[in-house]
C-alpha positions in Angstrom: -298.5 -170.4 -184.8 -298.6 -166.7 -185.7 -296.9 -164.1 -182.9 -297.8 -160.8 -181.8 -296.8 -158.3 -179.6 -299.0 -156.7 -177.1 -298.7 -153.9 -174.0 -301.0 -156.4 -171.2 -302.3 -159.6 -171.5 -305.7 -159.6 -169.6 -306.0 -162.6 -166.8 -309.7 -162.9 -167.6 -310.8 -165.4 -170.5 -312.5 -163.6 -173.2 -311.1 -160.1 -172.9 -310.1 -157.9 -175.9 -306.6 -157.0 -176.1 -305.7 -154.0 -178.5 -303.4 -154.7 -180.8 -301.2 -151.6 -182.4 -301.1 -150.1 -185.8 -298.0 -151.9 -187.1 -299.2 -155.3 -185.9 -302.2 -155.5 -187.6 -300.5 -154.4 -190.6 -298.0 -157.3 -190.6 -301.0 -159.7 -189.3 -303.8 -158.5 -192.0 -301.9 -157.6 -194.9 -298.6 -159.7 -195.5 -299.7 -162.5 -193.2 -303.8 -162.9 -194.6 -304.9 -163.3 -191.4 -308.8 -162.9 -190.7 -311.3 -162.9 -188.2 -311.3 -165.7 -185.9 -307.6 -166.8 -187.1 -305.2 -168.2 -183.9 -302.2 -166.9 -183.0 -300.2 -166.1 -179.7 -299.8 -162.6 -177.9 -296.9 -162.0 -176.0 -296.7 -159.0 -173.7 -292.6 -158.6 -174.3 -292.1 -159.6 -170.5 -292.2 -163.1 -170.2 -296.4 -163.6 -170.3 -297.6 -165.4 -173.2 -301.5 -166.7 -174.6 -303.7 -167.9 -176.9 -305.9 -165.7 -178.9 -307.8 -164.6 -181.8 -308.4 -162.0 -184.3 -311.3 -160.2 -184.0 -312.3 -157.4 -186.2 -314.6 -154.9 -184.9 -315.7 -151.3 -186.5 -312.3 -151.2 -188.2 -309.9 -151.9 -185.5 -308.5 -155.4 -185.0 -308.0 -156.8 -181.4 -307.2 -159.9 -180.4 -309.6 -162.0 -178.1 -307.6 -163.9 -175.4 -308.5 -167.7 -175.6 -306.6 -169.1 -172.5 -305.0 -167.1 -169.5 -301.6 -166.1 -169.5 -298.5 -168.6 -168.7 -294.9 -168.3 -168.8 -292.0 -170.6 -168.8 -288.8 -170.1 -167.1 -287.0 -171.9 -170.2 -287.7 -169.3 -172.9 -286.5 -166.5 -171.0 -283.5 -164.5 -171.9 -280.0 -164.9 -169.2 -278.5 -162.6 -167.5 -276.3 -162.1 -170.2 -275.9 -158.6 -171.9 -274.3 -157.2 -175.2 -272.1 -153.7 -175.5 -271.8 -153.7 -179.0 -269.7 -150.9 -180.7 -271.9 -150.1 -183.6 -270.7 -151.5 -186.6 -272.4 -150.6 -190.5 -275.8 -151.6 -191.8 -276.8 -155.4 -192.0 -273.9 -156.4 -190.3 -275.3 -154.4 -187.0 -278.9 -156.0 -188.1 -277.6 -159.4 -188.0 -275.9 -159.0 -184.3 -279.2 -157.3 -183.1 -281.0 -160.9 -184.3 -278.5 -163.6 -183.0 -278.3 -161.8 -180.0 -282.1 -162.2 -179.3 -281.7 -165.7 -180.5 -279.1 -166.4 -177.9 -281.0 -165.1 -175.1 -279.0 -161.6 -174.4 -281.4 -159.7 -172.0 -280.2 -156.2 -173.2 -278.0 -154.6 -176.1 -276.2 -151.1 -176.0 -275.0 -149.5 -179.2 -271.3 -147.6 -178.5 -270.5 -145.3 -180.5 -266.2 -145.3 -180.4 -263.5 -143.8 -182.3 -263.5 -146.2 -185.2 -267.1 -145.8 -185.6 -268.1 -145.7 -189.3 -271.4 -145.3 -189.2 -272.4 -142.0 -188.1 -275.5 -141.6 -186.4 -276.0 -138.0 -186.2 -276.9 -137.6 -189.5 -280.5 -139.8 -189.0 -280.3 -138.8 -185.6 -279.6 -141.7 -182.9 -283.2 -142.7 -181.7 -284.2 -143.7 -185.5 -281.4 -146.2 -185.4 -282.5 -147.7 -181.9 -286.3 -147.5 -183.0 -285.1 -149.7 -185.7 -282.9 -152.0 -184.1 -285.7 -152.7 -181.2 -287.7 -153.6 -184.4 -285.9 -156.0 -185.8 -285.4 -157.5 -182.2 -289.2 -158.1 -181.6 -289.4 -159.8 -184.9 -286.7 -161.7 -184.0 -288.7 -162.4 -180.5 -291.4 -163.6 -182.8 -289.7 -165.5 -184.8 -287.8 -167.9 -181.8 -289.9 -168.8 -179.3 -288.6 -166.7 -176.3 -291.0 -164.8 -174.4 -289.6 -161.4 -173.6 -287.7 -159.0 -175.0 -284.2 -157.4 -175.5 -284.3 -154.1 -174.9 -282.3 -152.3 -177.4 -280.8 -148.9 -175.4 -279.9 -145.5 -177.0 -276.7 -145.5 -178.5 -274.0 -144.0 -175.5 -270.3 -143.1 -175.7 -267.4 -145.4 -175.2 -266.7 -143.6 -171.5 -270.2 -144.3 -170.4 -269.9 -147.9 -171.5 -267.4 -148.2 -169.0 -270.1 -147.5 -166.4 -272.0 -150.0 -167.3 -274.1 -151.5 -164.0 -273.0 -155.1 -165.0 -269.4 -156.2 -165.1 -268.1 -156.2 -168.2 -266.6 -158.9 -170.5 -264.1 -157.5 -172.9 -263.3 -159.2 -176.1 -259.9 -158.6 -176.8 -259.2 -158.5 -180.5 -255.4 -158.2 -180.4 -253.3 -161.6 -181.4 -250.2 -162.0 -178.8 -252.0 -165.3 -176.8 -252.4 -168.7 -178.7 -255.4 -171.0 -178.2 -258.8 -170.7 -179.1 -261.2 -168.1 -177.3 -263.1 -171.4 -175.8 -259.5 -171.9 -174.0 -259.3 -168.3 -172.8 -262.8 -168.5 -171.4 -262.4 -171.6 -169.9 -259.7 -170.0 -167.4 -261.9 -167.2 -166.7 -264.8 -169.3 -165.8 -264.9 -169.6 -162.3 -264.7 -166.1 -161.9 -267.8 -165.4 -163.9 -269.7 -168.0 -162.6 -269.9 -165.9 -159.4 -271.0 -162.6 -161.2 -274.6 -162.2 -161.1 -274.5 -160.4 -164.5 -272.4 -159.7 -167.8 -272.2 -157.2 -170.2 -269.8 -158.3 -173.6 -268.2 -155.5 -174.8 -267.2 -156.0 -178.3 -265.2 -153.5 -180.6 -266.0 -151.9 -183.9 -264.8 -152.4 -187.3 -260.6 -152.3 -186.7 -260.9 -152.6 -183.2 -260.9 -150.0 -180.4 -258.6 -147.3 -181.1 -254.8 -147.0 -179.3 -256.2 -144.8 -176.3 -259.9 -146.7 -175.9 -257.6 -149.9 -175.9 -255.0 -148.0 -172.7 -258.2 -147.3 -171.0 -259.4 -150.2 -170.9 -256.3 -152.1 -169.7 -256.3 -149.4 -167.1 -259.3 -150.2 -165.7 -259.0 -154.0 -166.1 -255.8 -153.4 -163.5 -258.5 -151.4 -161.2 -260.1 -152.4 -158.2 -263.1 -149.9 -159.1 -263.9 -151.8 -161.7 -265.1 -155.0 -162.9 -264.1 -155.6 -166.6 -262.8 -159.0 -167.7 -260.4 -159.2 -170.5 -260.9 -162.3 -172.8 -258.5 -163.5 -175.7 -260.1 -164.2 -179.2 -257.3 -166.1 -179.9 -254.9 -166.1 -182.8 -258.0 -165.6 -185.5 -258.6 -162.3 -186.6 -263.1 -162.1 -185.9 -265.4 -159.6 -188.2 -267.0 -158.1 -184.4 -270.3 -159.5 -186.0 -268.3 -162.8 -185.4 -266.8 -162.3 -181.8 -270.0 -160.9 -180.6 -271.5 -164.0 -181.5 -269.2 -165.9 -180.4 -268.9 -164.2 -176.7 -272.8 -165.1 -176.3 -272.0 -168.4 -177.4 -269.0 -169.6 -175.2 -270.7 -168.1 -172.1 -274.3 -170.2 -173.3 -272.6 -173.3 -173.9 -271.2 -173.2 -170.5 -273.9 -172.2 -168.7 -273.8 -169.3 -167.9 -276.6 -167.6 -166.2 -279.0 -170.6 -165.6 -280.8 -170.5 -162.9 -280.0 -166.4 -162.1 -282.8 -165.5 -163.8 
Protein backbone atom coordinates (compact mmCIF):
# COMPACT_ATOMS: atom_id res chain seq x y z
CA UNK A 1 0.00 0.00 0.00
CA UNK A 2 0.91 3.61 -0.98
CA UNK A 3 2.84 5.83 1.98
CA UNK A 4 2.60 9.25 2.99
CA UNK A 5 3.94 11.49 5.27
CA UNK A 6 1.98 13.64 7.54
CA UNK A 7 2.59 16.33 10.65
CA UNK A 8 -0.40 14.52 13.20
CA UNK A 9 -2.40 11.68 12.80
CA UNK A 10 -5.92 12.53 14.30
CA UNK A 11 -7.18 9.78 17.12
CA UNK A 12 -10.70 10.30 15.90
CA UNK A 13 -12.06 8.08 13.00
CA UNK A 14 -13.04 10.11 10.08
CA UNK A 15 -10.90 13.20 10.48
CA UNK A 16 -9.15 15.06 7.60
CA UNK A 17 -5.56 15.11 7.79
CA UNK A 18 -3.77 17.80 5.47
CA UNK A 19 -1.43 16.53 3.41
CA UNK A 20 1.58 18.96 2.00
CA UNK A 21 2.29 20.29 -1.36
CA UNK A 22 4.99 17.77 -2.33
CA UNK A 23 2.98 14.74 -1.21
CA UNK A 24 0.16 15.21 -3.21
CA UNK A 25 2.37 15.83 -6.05
CA UNK A 26 4.07 12.42 -5.82
CA UNK A 27 0.54 10.86 -4.85
CA UNK A 28 -1.64 12.59 -7.77
CA UNK A 29 0.71 12.98 -10.45
CA UNK A 30 3.43 10.16 -10.74
CA UNK A 31 1.44 7.69 -8.56
CA UNK A 32 -2.40 8.21 -10.34
CA UNK A 33 -3.90 8.24 -7.23
CA UNK A 34 -7.65 9.52 -6.99
CA UNK A 35 -10.35 10.13 -4.75
CA UNK A 36 -11.15 7.45 -2.43
CA UNK A 37 -7.70 5.50 -3.23
CA UNK A 38 -6.09 3.71 0.18
CA UNK A 39 -2.90 4.33 1.39
CA UNK A 40 -1.12 4.68 4.84
CA UNK A 41 -0.06 8.09 6.66
CA UNK A 42 2.65 8.03 8.85
CA UNK A 43 3.37 10.89 11.18
CA UNK A 44 7.43 10.39 10.92
CA UNK A 45 7.32 9.35 14.75
CA UNK A 46 6.37 5.95 15.04
CA UNK A 47 2.23 6.45 14.62
CA UNK A 48 0.93 4.90 11.62
CA UNK A 49 -2.99 4.53 9.84
CA UNK A 50 -5.26 3.81 7.29
CA UNK A 51 -6.59 6.45 5.09
CA UNK A 52 -7.98 7.87 2.03
CA UNK A 53 -7.66 10.49 -0.55
CA UNK A 54 -10.05 12.91 -0.60
CA UNK A 55 -10.20 15.81 -2.86
CA UNK A 56 -11.89 18.80 -1.77
CA UNK A 57 -12.05 22.47 -3.56
CA UNK A 58 -8.55 21.77 -4.85
CA UNK A 59 -6.63 20.63 -1.93
CA UNK A 60 -6.18 16.85 -1.27
CA UNK A 61 -6.30 15.54 2.35
CA UNK A 62 -6.37 12.31 3.43
CA UNK A 63 -9.39 10.89 5.46
CA UNK A 64 -8.22 8.64 8.37
CA UNK A 65 -9.95 5.18 8.07
CA UNK A 66 -8.76 3.44 11.40
CA UNK A 67 -7.03 5.09 14.49
CA UNK A 68 -3.43 5.24 14.91
CA UNK A 69 -1.17 2.21 16.01
CA UNK A 70 2.46 1.65 16.26
CA UNK A 71 4.72 -1.34 16.48
CA UNK A 72 7.74 -1.54 18.57
CA UNK A 73 9.38 -3.79 15.61
CA UNK A 74 9.52 -1.19 12.90
CA UNK A 75 11.16 1.39 14.89
CA UNK A 76 14.63 2.55 14.26
CA UNK A 77 17.64 1.40 17.30
CA UNK A 78 19.50 3.38 19.11
CA UNK A 79 21.99 3.27 16.64
CA UNK A 80 23.38 6.49 14.97
CA UNK A 81 25.54 7.42 11.86
CA UNK A 82 28.55 10.31 11.80
CA UNK A 83 29.17 10.10 8.33
CA UNK A 84 32.06 12.37 6.86
CA UNK A 85 30.42 13.57 3.76
CA UNK A 86 31.51 11.80 0.87
CA UNK A 87 30.43 13.03 -3.14
CA UNK A 88 27.08 12.75 -4.80
CA UNK A 89 25.23 9.33 -5.13
CA UNK A 90 27.64 7.69 -3.13
CA UNK A 91 26.37 10.06 0.02
CA UNK A 92 22.66 9.29 -1.41
CA UNK A 93 23.07 5.74 -1.22
CA UNK A 94 24.53 5.79 2.62
CA UNK A 95 21.54 8.27 3.49
CA UNK A 96 19.15 5.12 2.14
CA UNK A 97 20.81 1.98 3.73
CA UNK A 98 21.06 3.80 6.66
CA UNK A 99 17.28 4.26 7.02
CA UNK A 100 16.97 0.76 5.94
CA UNK A 101 19.00 -0.51 8.78
CA UNK A 102 17.27 1.29 11.36
CA UNK A 103 19.96 4.24 12.21
CA UNK A 104 17.85 6.73 14.32
CA UNK A 105 19.90 9.79 13.29
CA UNK A 106 22.70 10.79 10.64
CA UNK A 107 25.23 13.78 10.86
CA UNK A 108 27.12 14.93 7.84
CA UNK A 109 31.09 16.02 8.85
CA UNK A 110 32.59 17.93 6.95
CA UNK A 111 36.73 16.98 7.43
CA UNK A 112 39.86 17.77 5.79
CA UNK A 113 39.55 15.30 2.94
CA UNK A 114 36.20 16.60 2.21
CA UNK A 115 35.59 16.77 -1.61
CA UNK A 116 32.50 18.01 -1.80
CA UNK A 117 32.26 21.45 -0.84
CA UNK A 118 29.17 22.53 0.57
CA UNK A 119 29.48 26.17 0.65
CA UNK A 120 29.05 26.75 -2.71
CA UNK A 121 25.05 25.46 -2.56
CA UNK A 122 25.09 26.47 0.88
CA UNK A 123 24.87 23.52 3.64
CA UNK A 124 20.98 23.42 4.46
CA UNK A 125 20.17 22.62 0.58
CA UNK A 126 22.31 19.52 0.98
CA UNK A 127 20.51 18.38 4.32
CA UNK A 128 17.04 19.44 2.92
CA UNK A 129 17.92 16.92 0.32
CA UNK A 130 19.34 14.26 2.16
CA UNK A 131 16.23 14.33 4.73
CA UNK A 132 14.31 13.83 1.35
CA UNK A 133 15.62 11.05 0.19
CA UNK A 134 15.49 9.51 3.78
CA UNK A 135 11.54 9.91 4.07
CA UNK A 136 11.31 8.15 0.75
CA UNK A 137 13.43 5.73 1.93
CA UNK A 138 10.95 5.57 5.14
CA UNK A 139 8.32 5.02 2.67
CA UNK A 140 9.69 2.66 0.83
CA UNK A 141 10.63 0.03 3.98
CA UNK A 142 8.19 -0.31 6.24
CA UNK A 143 9.58 1.50 9.42
CA UNK A 144 7.59 3.97 11.01
CA UNK A 145 9.67 6.90 11.99
CA UNK A 146 12.17 8.81 10.74
CA UNK A 147 15.99 9.48 10.63
CA UNK A 148 16.60 12.77 11.17
CA UNK A 149 19.17 13.97 8.90
CA UNK A 150 21.30 16.96 10.99
CA UNK A 151 23.12 20.06 9.49
CA UNK A 152 26.29 19.27 8.29
CA UNK A 153 29.02 20.15 11.58
CA UNK A 154 32.84 20.19 11.75
CA UNK A 155 35.05 17.26 12.56
CA UNK A 156 35.79 19.00 16.27
CA UNK A 157 32.06 19.10 16.98
CA UNK A 158 31.69 15.50 15.99
CA UNK A 159 33.77 14.73 18.65
CA UNK A 160 31.06 16.14 21.00
CA UNK A 161 28.74 14.09 19.94
CA UNK A 162 26.00 13.21 23.06
CA UNK A 163 26.34 9.43 22.12
CA UNK A 164 29.63 7.47 22.42
CA UNK A 165 31.09 7.12 19.42
CA UNK A 166 32.21 4.14 17.30
CA UNK A 167 35.12 4.87 15.18
CA UNK A 168 35.85 2.87 12.11
CA UNK A 169 39.39 2.68 11.75
CA UNK A 170 40.38 2.47 8.09
CA UNK A 171 44.15 1.95 8.54
CA UNK A 172 45.48 -1.87 7.77
CA UNK A 173 48.10 -2.91 10.71
CA UNK A 174 45.43 -5.73 12.55
CA UNK A 175 44.46 -8.91 10.65
CA UNK A 176 40.93 -10.45 10.83
CA UNK A 177 37.83 -9.44 9.59
CA UNK A 178 35.91 -6.24 11.10
CA UNK A 179 33.17 -8.97 12.41
CA UNK A 180 36.37 -10.25 14.64
CA UNK A 181 37.25 -6.82 15.82
CA UNK A 182 33.73 -6.12 16.82
CA UNK A 183 33.19 -9.15 18.36
CA UNK A 184 36.00 -8.24 21.11
CA UNK A 185 34.43 -4.97 21.58
CA UNK A 186 31.04 -6.31 22.22
CA UNK A 187 30.48 -6.49 25.72
CA UNK A 188 31.50 -3.15 26.05
CA UNK A 189 28.86 -1.74 23.76
CA UNK A 190 26.29 -3.77 24.93
CA UNK A 191 26.31 -1.63 28.04
CA UNK A 192 26.16 1.77 26.18
CA UNK A 193 22.79 2.99 25.87
CA UNK A 194 23.61 4.64 22.47
CA UNK A 195 26.12 4.74 19.44
CA UNK A 196 27.18 7.05 17.02
CA UNK A 197 29.52 5.32 13.93
CA UNK A 198 31.89 7.69 12.86
CA UNK A 199 33.05 6.87 9.48
CA UNK A 200 35.77 8.80 7.39
CA UNK A 201 35.69 10.38 4.03
CA UNK A 202 37.11 9.58 0.73
CA UNK A 203 41.04 8.67 1.79
CA UNK A 204 40.39 8.53 5.20
CA UNK A 205 40.70 11.18 7.97
CA UNK A 206 43.63 13.26 7.51
CA UNK A 207 47.27 12.70 9.70
CA UNK A 208 46.11 15.25 12.53
CA UNK A 209 42.01 14.29 12.60
CA UNK A 210 43.57 10.64 12.80
CA UNK A 211 46.14 11.95 16.20
CA UNK A 212 43.07 13.38 17.67
CA UNK A 213 41.20 10.86 17.66
CA UNK A 214 43.66 8.29 19.09
CA UNK A 215 44.06 11.04 21.72
CA UNK A 216 40.84 11.00 22.75
CA UNK A 217 40.26 7.24 22.45
CA UNK A 218 43.19 7.09 25.30
CA UNK A 219 40.87 9.72 27.36
CA UNK A 220 38.80 9.29 30.20
CA UNK A 221 36.63 12.38 28.99
CA UNK A 222 35.62 10.66 26.33
CA UNK A 223 33.77 7.78 25.05
CA UNK A 224 34.99 6.82 21.47
CA UNK A 225 35.54 3.23 20.52
CA UNK A 226 38.10 2.34 17.90
CA UNK A 227 37.15 -0.62 15.64
CA UNK A 228 39.44 -2.37 12.99
CA UNK A 229 38.05 -2.82 9.30
CA UNK A 230 40.42 -5.27 8.90
CA UNK A 231 42.94 -5.96 6.22
CA UNK A 232 40.35 -4.84 3.25
CA UNK A 233 40.63 -1.48 2.09
CA UNK A 234 36.30 -0.23 2.36
CA UNK A 235 34.91 2.71 -0.12
CA UNK A 236 33.29 4.64 3.43
CA UNK A 237 29.98 4.02 1.50
CA UNK A 238 31.05 0.34 2.37
CA UNK A 239 32.23 0.54 6.03
CA UNK A 240 29.43 2.71 6.93
CA UNK A 241 27.30 0.04 5.93
CA UNK A 242 29.00 -2.37 7.23
CA UNK A 243 29.33 -0.70 10.98
CA UNK A 244 25.31 -0.67 10.99
CA UNK A 245 25.37 -4.00 9.90
CA UNK A 246 27.76 -5.88 12.48
CA UNK A 247 26.25 -3.88 15.33
CA UNK A 248 22.35 -5.14 13.77
CA UNK A 249 23.32 -8.60 13.38
CA UNK A 250 24.37 -8.71 16.93
CA UNK A 251 21.81 -7.09 18.41
CA UNK A 252 22.55 -4.28 19.26
CA UNK A 253 20.09 -1.92 20.61
CA UNK A 254 16.99 -4.30 21.05
CA UNK A 255 14.94 -3.67 23.55
CA UNK A 256 16.67 0.18 24.40
CA UNK A 257 14.32 1.67 22.39
Amino acid sequence: MRRALCELIPSKIGSLVPLDEAEVKHLVSVLRMGPGDELELLDGSGQLARGALVFREKKVFAETLTVPTSNPKLLSLPIHLTMSVIKGEAMEWVVEKAVEMGCRTLTPVETEFTVVKMQKRGSDSFQERWQRIADQALKQSGRLDRMMVKSPIDFETALLSPQSLLWLDEEMGESGSPTEHLAAQLPTLKTVREFSIFVGPEGGFSASERQRLLQLTMSEKHEITRVHLGSIILRAETAALMGLALLVGNNYGKGKN
